[in-house]
C-alpha positions as CSV (number, residue, x, y, z in Angstrom):
1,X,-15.7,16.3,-39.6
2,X,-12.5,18.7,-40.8
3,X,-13.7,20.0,-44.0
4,X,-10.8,21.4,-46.2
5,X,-9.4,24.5,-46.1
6,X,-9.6,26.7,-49.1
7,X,-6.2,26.4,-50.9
8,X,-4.7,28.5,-49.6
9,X,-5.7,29.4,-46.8
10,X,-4.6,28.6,-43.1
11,X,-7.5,27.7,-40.5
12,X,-7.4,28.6,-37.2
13,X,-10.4,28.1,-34.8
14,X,-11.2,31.3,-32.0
15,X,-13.3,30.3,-29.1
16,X,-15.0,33.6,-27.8
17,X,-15.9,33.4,-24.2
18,X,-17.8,35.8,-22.7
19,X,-18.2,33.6,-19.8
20,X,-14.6,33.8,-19.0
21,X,-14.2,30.3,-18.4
22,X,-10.8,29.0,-17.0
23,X,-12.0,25.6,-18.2
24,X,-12.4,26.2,-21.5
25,X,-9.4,28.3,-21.7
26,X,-7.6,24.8,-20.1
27,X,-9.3,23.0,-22.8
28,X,-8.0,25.0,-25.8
29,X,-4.3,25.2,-24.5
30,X,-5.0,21.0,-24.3
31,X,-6.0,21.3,-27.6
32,X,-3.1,23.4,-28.6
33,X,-0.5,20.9,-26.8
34,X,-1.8,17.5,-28.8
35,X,-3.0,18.8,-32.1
36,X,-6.4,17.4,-31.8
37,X,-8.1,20.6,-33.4
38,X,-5.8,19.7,-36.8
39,X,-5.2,23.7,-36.3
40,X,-4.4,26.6,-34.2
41,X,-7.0,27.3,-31.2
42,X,-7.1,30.5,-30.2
43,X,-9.1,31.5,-27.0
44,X,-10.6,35.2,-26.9
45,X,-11.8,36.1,-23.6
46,X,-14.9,37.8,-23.1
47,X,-14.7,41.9,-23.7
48,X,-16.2,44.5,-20.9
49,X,-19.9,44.9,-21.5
50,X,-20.9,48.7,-22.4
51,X,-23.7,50.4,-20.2
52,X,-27.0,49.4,-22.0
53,X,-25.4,46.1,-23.8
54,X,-28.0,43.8,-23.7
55,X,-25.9,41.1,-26.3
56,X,-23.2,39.7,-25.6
57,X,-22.9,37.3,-28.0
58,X,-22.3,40.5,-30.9
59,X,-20.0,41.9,-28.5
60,X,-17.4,38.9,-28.6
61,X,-17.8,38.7,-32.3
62,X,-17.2,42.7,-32.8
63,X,-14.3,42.0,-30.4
64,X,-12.6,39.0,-32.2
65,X,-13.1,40.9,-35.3
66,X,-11.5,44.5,-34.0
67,X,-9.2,43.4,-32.1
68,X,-7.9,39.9,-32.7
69,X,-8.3,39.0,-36.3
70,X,-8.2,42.7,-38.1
71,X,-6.6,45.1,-35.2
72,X,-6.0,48.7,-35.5
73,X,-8.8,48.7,-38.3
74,X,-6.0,46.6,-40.7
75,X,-7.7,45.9,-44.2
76,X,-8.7,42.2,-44.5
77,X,-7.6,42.9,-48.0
78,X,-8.7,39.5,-49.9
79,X,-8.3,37.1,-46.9
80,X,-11.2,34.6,-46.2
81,X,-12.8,34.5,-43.4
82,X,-15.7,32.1,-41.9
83,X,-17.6,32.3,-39.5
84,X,-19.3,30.1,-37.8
85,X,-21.2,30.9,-34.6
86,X,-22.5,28.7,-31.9
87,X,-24.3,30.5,-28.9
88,X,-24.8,28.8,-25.7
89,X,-28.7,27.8,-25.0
């Protein structure tokens, strides 16, 4: 299911991985090449833990956030963003 973007708006899908996975780094770039996703796939590889980290999970989010999708502390300004989170059980 590909609900619609918000007019708009462009969607592009970021797979964090703090796992590092070359597989699923493989898989988005596969994903990339045929235009299965319907968007842009970005993979964000995991970030170095601090000393005393105990989740990784907001790590890779505060990450994506600071340095992939707003970098250098850039103003979202009125762009949309959602989020949606899936953690590995």
């Amino acid at each position: 299911m590909r609900p619609p973007a918000t007019q708009g708006c462009i969607r592009t899908i970021y797979l964090c991985d703090d796992g590092k996975d070359a597989g699923k780094e493989a898989w988005v770039e596969g994903l990339n090449r045929t235009g299965e996703a319907g968007c842009p796939v970005v993979y964000i590889r995991g970030h170095p833990r601090e000393p005393g980290e105990v989740n990784g999970k907001s790590g890779n989010l505060n990450n994506a956030l600071s340095n992939v999708l707003y970098p250098g502390g850039v103003d979202p300004g009125s762009h949309e963003a959602r989020l949606c989170l899936q953690g590995a059980t």
